[in-house]
C-alpha positions in Angstrom: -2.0 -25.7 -35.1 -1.8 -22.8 -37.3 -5.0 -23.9 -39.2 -7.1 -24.1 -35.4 -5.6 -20.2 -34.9 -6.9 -19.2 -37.9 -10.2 -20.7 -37.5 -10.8 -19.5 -34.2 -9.0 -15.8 -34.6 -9.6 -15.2 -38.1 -5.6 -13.9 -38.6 -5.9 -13.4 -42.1 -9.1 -11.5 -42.1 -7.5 -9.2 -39.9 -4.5 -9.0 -41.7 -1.8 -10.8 -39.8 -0.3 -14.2 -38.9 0.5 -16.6 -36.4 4.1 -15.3 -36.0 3.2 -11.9 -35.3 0.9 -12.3 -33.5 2.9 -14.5 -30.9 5.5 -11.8 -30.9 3.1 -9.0 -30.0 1.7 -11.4 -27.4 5.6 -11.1 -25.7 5.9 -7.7 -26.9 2.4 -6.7 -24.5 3.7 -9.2 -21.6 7.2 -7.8 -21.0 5.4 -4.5 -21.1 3.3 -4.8 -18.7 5.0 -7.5 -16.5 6.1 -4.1 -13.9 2.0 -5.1 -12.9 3.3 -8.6 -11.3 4.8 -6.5 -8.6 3.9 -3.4 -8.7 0.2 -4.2 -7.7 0.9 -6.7 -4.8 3.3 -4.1 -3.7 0.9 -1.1 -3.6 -2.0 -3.1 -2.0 0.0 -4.8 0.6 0.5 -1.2 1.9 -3.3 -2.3 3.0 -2.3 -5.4 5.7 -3.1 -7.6 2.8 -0.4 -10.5 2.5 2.2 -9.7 -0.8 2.2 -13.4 -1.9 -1.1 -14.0 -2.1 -2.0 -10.2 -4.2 0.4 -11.9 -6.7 -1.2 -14.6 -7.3 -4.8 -13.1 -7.7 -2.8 -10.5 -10.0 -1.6 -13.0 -12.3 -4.8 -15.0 -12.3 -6.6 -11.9 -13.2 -4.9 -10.7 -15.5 -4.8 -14.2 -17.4 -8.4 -14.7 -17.0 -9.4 -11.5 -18.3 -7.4 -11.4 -21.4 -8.1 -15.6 -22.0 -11.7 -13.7 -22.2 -11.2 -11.2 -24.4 -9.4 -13.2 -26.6 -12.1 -16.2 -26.8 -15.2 -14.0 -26.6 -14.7 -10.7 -28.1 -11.6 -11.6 -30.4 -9.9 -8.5 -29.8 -6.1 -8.5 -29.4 -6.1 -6.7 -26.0 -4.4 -7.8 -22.7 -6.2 -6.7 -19.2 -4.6 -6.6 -16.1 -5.5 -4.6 -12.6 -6.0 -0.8 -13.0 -2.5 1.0 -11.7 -4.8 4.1 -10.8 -7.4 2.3 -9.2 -5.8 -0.1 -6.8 -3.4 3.0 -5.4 -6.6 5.0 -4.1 -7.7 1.9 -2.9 -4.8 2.0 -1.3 -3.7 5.4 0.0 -7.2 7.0 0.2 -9.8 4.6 1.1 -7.7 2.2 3.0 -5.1 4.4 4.4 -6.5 7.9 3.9 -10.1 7.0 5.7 -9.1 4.3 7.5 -11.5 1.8 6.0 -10.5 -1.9 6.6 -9.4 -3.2 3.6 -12.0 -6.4 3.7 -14.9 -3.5 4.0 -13.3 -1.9 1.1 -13.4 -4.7 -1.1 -16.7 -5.3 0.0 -17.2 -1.9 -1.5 -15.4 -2.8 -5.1 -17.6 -6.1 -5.3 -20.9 -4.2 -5.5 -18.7 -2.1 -7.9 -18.4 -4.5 -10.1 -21.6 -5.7 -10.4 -23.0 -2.4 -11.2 -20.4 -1.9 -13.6 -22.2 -5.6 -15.3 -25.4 -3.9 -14.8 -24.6 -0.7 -16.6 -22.5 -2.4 -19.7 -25.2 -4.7 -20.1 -27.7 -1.8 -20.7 -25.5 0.1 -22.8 -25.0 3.2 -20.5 -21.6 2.4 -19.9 -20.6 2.9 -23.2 -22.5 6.0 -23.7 -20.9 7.3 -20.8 -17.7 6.5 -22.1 -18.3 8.1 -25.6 -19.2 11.0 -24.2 -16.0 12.1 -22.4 -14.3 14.2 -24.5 -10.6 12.8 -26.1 -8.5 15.5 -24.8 -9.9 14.6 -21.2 -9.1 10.9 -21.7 -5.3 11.7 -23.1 -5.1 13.7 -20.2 -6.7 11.4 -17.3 -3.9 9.0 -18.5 -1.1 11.5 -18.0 -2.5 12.4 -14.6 -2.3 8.3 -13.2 0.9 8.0 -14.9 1.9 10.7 -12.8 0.0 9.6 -9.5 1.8 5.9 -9.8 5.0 7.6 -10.3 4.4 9.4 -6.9 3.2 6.4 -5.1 4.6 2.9 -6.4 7.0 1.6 -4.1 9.8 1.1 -7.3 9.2 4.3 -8.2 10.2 5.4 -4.7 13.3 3.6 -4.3 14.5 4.5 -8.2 13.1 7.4 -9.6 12.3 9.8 -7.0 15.9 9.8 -5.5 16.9 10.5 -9.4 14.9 13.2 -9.6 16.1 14.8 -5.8 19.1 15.2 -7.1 18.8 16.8 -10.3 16.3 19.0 -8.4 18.4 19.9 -6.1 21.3 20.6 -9.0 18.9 22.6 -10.7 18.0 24.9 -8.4 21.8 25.0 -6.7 22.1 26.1 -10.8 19.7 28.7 -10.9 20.6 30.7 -7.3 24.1 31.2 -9.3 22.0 32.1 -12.5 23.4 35.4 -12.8 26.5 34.9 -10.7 30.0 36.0 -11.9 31.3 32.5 -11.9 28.8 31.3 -13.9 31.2 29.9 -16.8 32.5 27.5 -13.5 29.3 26.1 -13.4 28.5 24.8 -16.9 28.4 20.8 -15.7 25.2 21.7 -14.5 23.9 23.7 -17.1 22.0 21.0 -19.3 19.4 20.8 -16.3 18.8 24.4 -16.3 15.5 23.5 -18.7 14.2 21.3 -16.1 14.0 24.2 -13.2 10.7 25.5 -14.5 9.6 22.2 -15.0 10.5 21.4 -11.9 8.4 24.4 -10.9 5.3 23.1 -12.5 5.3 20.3 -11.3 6.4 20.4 -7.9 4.9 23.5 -5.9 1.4 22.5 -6.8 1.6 19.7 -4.6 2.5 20.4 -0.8 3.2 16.2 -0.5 6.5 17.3 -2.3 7.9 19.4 0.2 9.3 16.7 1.9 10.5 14.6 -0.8 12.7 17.6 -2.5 13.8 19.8 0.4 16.8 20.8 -1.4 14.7 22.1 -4.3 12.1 24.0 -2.1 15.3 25.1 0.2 17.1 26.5 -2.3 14.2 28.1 -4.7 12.7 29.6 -1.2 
């Protein structure tokens, strides 16, 4: 067994083993399981059934990364784009009220330009010349969109985040208070307030998830 993996991957080449390399290939699944669910859940906002998104998301995601193993050799896994399936989602499906099997219709042709384009190498120029800085921060900017929009992060991190909003800017209206000292449970938020800030008032939608916050900062 070990002699067919090193035939076909080349493990010493590249500088590692068969043992390593099957505990990077858990290490990269229990990271990125949270896609098993998180994508059927987003998509299913659609009318598309939850069951059946699961199954295509795990067939994907096996197919594509059997691929790049077996073609290109390259110790990557692929799965379903977390930014991509939640405008599909909450902009074109929900926002512009485009049926979902029109929409897909619509990521099909995608696709095949996107075949088109690698093929002829524009892709890739394209890609290369996007500068790094814009590519750190486009990632940033989708963790944050999926953290507004997935359904777990809903139920989990956003009612987290009420209350030590709402804490923090109960906090801050006593700032300068005489009974300050009374208050000091709360004082290891008090950095989050202008963070808080930042991050909240630039975005209207968050009105109504942290009234507290807006309430008190008002």
């Amino acid at each position: 067994m070990n002699a067919w993996f090193e035939k076909q991957f080349k493990l010493s080449e590249h500088g590692t083993d068969v043992r390593t390399e099957i505990l990077a290939g858990i290490t990269t699944f229990m990271t990125m399981a949270y896609i098993i669910f998180v994508n059927p859940g987003i998509l299913s906002t659609t009318g598309m059934p939850f069951g059946s998104l699961l199954v295509a998301t795990c067939l994907g995601a096996s197919l594509a990364t059997f691929l790049m193993a077996f073609l290109a050799n390259y110790p990557f896994a692929l799965a379903p784009g977390m930014g991509l399936n939640a405008f599909f989602a909450f902009t074109v499906v929900l926002g512009m009220k485009i049926p979902w099997q029109v929409a897909l219709a619509a990521i099909f042709i995608e696709g095949v330009i996107f075949i088109l384009l690698t093929c002829t190498k524009v892709r890739e120029e394209v890609v290369n010349s996007i500068p790094k800085t814009l590519k750190i921060g486009v990632s940033a900017g989708i963790g944050i969109f999926i953290s507004q929009r997935s359904p777990i992060a809903s139920s989990y991190v956003l009612p987290a985040l009420r209350a030590l909003a709402a804490t923090a800017a109960r906090w801050n209206q006593g700032w300068f208070s005489s009974n300050v000292i009374k208050r000091w449970p709360t004082m290891p938020v008090a950095p989050m307030t202008p963070t808080l800030y930042c991050f909240i008032f630039p975005n209207p939608s968050f009105r109504n998830t942290f009234p507290d916050f807006y309430a008190a900062a008002a």
